[in-house]
N, C-alpha and C positions, 0 to 999 in steps of 0.2 A: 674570955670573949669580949670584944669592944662595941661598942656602937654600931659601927661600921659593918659587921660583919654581917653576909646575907645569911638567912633563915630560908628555911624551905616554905614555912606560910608567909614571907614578906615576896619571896617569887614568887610563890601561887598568887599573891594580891595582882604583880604588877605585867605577870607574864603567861601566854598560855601556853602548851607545848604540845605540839601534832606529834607521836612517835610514827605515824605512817610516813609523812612527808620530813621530816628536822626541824619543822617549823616553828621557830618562837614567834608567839603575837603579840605585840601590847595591848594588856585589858586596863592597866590607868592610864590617863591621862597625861604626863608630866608637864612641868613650867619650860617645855622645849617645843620645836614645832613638829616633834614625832607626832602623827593624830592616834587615839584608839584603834584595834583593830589590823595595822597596819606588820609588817615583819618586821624586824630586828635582828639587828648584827652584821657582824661584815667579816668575809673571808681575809685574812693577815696575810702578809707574803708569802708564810710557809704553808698556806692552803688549809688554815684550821678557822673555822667559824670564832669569832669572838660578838661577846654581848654586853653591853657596859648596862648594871642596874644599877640605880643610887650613887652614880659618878665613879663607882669602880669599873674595870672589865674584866671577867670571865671568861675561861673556857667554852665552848657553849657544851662541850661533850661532858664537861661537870655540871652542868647546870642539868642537860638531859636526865 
C-alpha cells in the first residue's frame, strides 16, 4: 500500500455520502475553490459518476 492510496477513514474525513440520493459532499475544505458542503464529481462520457480525492480520481460507485 503507497502513500497515495485512499483509506475508508481518509474518505470519511474528506467526503460525506447520501445513499438515498448518490450524493458525495465535501466535509474539508481543500487548497482548491471547491467550498465545504458542496457535491462532488462529474459524470465521464460513458455516464459513470467520477470523484477525484487527493488528486486522484475514483469511481464514485467504488467509493459508495
Amino acid at each position: 500500500m503507497s502513500d497515495k492510496d485512499l483509506t475508508a477513514m481518509r474518505l470519511r474525513e474528506v467526503l460525506d455520502y447520501c445513499p438515498e440520493t448518490g450524493a458525495f459532499i465535501r466535509r474539508a475544505t481543500p487548497l482548491i475553490a471547491q467550498k465545504m458542503g458542496m457535491t462532488v464529481g462529474y459524470i465521464n462520457d460513458g455516464g459513470y459518476l467520477r470523484i477525484r480525492v487527493d488528486g486522484k480520481v475514483y469511481p464514485g460507485h467504488r467509493l459508495a
